[in-house]
Each structure stands twice: as C-alpha cells, then as structure tokens.
C-alpha positions as CSV (number, residue, x, y, z in Angstrom):
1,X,94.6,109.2,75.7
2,X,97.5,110.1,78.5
3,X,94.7,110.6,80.8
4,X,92.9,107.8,80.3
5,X,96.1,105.8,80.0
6,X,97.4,106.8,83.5
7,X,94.1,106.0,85.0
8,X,94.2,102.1,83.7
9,X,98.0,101.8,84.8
10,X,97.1,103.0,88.3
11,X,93.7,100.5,88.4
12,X,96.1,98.0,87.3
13,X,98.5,98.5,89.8
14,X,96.0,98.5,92.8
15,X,94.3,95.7,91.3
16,X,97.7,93.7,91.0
17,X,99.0,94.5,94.2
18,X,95.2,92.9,95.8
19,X,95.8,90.2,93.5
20,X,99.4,88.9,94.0
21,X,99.4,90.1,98.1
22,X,96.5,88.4,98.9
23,X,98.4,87.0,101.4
24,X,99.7,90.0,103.4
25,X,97.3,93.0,105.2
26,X,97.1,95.8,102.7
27,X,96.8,99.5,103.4
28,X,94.8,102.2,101.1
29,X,96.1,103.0,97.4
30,X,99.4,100.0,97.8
31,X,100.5,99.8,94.1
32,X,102.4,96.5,92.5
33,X,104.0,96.1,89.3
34,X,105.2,92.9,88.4
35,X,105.2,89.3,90.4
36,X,107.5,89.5,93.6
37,X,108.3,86.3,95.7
38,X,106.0,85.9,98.8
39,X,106.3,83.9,101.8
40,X,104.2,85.0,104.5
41,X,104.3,81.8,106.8
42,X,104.5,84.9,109.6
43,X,103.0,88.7,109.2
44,X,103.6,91.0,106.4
45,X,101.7,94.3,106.5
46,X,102.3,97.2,103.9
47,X,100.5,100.8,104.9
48,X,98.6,102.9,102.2
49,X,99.8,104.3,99.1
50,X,103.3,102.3,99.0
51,X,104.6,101.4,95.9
52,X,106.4,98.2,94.9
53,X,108.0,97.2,91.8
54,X,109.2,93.7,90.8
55,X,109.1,93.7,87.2
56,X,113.0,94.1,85.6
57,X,113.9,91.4,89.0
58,X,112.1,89.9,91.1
59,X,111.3,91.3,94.5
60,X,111.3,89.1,97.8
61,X,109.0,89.7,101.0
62,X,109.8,86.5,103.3
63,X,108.1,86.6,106.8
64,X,109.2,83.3,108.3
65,X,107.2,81.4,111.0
66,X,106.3,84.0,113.7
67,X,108.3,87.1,111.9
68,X,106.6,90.3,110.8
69,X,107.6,92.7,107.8
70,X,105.8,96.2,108.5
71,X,106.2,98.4,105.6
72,X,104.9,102.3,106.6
73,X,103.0,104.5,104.1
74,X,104.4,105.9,101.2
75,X,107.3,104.0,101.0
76,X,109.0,102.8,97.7
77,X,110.5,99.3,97.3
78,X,111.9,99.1,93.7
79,X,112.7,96.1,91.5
80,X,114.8,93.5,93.1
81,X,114.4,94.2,96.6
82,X,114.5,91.6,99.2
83,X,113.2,91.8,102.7
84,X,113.5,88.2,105.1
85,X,112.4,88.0,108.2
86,X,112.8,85.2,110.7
87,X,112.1,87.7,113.8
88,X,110.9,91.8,112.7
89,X,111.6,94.1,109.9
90,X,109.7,97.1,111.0
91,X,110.3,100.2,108.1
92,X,108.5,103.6,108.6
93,X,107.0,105.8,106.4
94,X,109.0,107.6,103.3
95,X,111.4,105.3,103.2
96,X,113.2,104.4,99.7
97,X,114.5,101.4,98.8
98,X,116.6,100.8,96.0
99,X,116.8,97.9,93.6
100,X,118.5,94.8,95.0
101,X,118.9,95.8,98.6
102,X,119.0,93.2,100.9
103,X,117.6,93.4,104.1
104,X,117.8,90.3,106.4
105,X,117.6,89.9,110.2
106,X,119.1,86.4,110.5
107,X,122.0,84.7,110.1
108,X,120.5,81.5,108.5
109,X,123.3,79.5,110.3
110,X,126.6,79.9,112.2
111,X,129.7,80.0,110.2
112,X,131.1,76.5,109.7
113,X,128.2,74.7,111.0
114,X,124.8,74.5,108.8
115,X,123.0,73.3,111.8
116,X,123.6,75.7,114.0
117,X,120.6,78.7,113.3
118,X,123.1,81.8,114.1
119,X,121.9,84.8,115.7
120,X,119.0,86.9,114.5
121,X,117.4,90.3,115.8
122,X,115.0,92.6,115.0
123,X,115.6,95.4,112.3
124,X,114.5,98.9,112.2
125,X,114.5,101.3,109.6
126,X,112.7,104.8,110.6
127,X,111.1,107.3,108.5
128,X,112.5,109.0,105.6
129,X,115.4,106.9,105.6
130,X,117.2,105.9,101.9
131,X,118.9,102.3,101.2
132,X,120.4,102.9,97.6
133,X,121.4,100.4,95.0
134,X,122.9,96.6,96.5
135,X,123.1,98.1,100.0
136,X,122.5,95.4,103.1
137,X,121.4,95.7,105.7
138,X,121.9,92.8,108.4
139,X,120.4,91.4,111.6
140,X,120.1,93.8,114.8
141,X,120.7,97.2,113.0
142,X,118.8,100.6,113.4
143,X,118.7,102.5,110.5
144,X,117.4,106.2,111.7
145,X,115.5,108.7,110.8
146,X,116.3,110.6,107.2
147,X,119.6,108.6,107.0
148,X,121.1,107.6,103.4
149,X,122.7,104.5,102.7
150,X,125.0,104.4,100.3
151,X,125.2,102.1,97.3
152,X,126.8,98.9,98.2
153,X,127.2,99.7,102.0
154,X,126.8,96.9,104.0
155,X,125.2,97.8,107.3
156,X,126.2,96.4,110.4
157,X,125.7,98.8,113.5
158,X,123.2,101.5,113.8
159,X,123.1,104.6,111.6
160,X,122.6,108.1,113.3
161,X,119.8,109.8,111.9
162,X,120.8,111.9,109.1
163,X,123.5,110.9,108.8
164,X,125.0,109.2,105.1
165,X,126.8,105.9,106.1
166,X,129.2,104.2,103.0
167,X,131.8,101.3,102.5
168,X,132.1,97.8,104.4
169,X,131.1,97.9,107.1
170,X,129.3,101.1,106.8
171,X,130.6,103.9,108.3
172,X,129.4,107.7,108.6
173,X,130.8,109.7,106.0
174,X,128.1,113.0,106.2
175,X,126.2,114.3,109.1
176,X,123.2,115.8,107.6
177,X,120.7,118.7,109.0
178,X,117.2,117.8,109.1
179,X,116.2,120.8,106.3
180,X,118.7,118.7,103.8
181,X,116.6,115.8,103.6
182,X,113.3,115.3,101.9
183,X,111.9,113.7,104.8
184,X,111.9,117.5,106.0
185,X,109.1,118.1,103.3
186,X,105.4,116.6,102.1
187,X,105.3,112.6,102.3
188,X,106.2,110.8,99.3
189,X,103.0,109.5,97.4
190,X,104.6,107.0,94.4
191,X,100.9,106.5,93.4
192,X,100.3,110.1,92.7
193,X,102.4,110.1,89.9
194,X,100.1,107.4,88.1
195,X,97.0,109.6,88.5
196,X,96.0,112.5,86.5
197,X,96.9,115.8,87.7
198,X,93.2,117.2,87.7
199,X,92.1,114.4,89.8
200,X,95.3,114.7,92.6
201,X,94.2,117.6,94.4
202,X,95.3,117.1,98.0
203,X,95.2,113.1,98.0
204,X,91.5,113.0,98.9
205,X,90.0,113.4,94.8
206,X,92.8,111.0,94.0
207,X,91.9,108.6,96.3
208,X,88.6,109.1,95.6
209,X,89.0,108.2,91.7
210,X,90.3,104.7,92.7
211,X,88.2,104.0,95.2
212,X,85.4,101.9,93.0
213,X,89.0,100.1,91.6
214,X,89.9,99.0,95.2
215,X,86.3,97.7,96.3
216,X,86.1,95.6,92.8
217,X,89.3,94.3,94.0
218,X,88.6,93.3,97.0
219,X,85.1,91.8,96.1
C-alpha cells in the first residue's frame, strides 16, 4: 500500500502542477502541491523535476508585462514563497528556497511618491545556492553559486559564492569551500522522494514510471 501510495501522490503532483501552471512552460517531472498565485502577464518557465509547494501558504510566481521567472532543474520552492518580476528573475539549478522568501526585482514605487515606478533590475540566483526561512532578496542582486542565505537576511548587494551572508543588510559571515556544500554532490531530485525506490534507479526507470501520468496530463 506505501508503494502504491507514493506512486498516486507523485501522479498527483505532476498532474497538479500541468493543471494549475497551465499558464507557464513546464519542464519534465515539475511537481506542485497545493494552489500558488499565478500571474504570468510576462514569461515564467520552470525546468524538469522542480518541486513546489503552496499548501500550508500560498506561494506567488508574478511575471509582470515583459518580465521572465526562469526556475532551473531540481530546484525546491517551498510553501509561501514569492517570486515578482517586473524585469528577470533568473534561478539555476539546485537551488532551495525556503518558505516565505521574498524575492522581488522592483521597487513598486519611489519612496514618498506612489507614482513614481522606482528602480528595478534583473535578479540572479546561480546554482546550488540556499534562501532560508523569510530571507529577501531585492532588485539588482547576484546571489552566487552554492551561497546560503540566512534566515531573515535581507539581501541587497551581491553574495560571493559560497559564501553564508546574514543580518540587515546582509553581510558575509562564512566563506565556504566548494566540498562543504551540497552543490558539490549529485543534483537534488525533490520528485525522487515520491517515487518508489525499486522504480528510481538512475532517474531514467523513474521517469519512465510517470511518463504515461505526464502525456494524460498534457492531453
């Protein structure tokens, strides 16, 4: 029953994530749970096998008029998570991010006057890199490769890969080595831990068993 149970919860997930992202360019294996808040007036594309969850809060992908959201493979957005884009939010692949993190490239409007738009630039977060719990991450920033973010950080200025940034504004606290960081071993597959473990193999036998799930869904 475990097995069999694991097998629905993974077809659901696919299923859902086709259902409720109809709107945005899905990759292979992209797993949803729960109902996040979509606007995709602009781009939003989200590479194979990342997870999403937006079930204990509500998750937000916003790609305004002429913005893009690129999410890389095997990353993990958890519940609560909001993304908004008025120009580029470009995240790589392995990345983790924690519930409620914010991550906005615009300013919405200058301080002290509504009607003013305020500055915006693109945001980058590369590979392997981990926002944790009610971080932010604002307009213009470069978060590098295999850095942390610490909870509650607010991100201003570019982070150093592997490095571990904390406080507001963030500052480095850590400089990591490369071998510290789990970006330095096998990609991250969320999915894999909703499929049996007869059927995982090396990804291909696990795709494999969902593959009649993804072409119902996309019929």
């Amino acid at each position: 029953m475990s097995r069999l149970s694991h097998v629905l919860g993974a077809a659901y997930r696919v299923a859902n994530a086709r259902l409720r992202l109809w709107r945005c360019r899905l990759g292979r294996l992209v797993t949803l749970d729960g109902a996040p808040r979509v606007n995709a007036a602009g781009t939003i594309e989200i590479g194979d096998r990342v997870a999403i969850r937006s079930r204990v809060a509500t998750t937000e992908l916003s790609a305004g008029p002429g913005a893009t959201i690129r999410i890389g493979a095997h990353s993990f957005i958890n519940h609560g998570a909001s993304l908004s884009a008025r120009v580029g939010i470009t995240i790589g692949e392995n990345v983790q991010i924690a519930p409620h993190v914010v991550v906005m490239d615009s300013d919405f409007h200058a301080v002290g006057d509504l009607s003013d738009p305020g500055k915006q630039a693109p945001i980058v977060i590369e590979d392997g890199a981990w926002l944790a719990i009610r971080s932010t991450v604002l307009k213009g920033v470069t978060v590098g490769r295999g850095a942390v973010v610490a909870a509650g950080a607010v991100v201003v200025k570019d982070v150093p890969p592997y490095s571990v940034v904390a406080g507001v504004p963030a500052k480095v606290i850590r400089q990591m080595k490369a071998d510290e960081h789990q970006d330095a071993a096998a990609p991250l597959e969320p999915t894999a831990a909703l499929i049996p473990k007869e059927t995982r193999g090396d990804g291909a036998s696990a795709s494999a068993a969902l593959d009649p799930i993804i072409t119902a869904a996309n019929r």
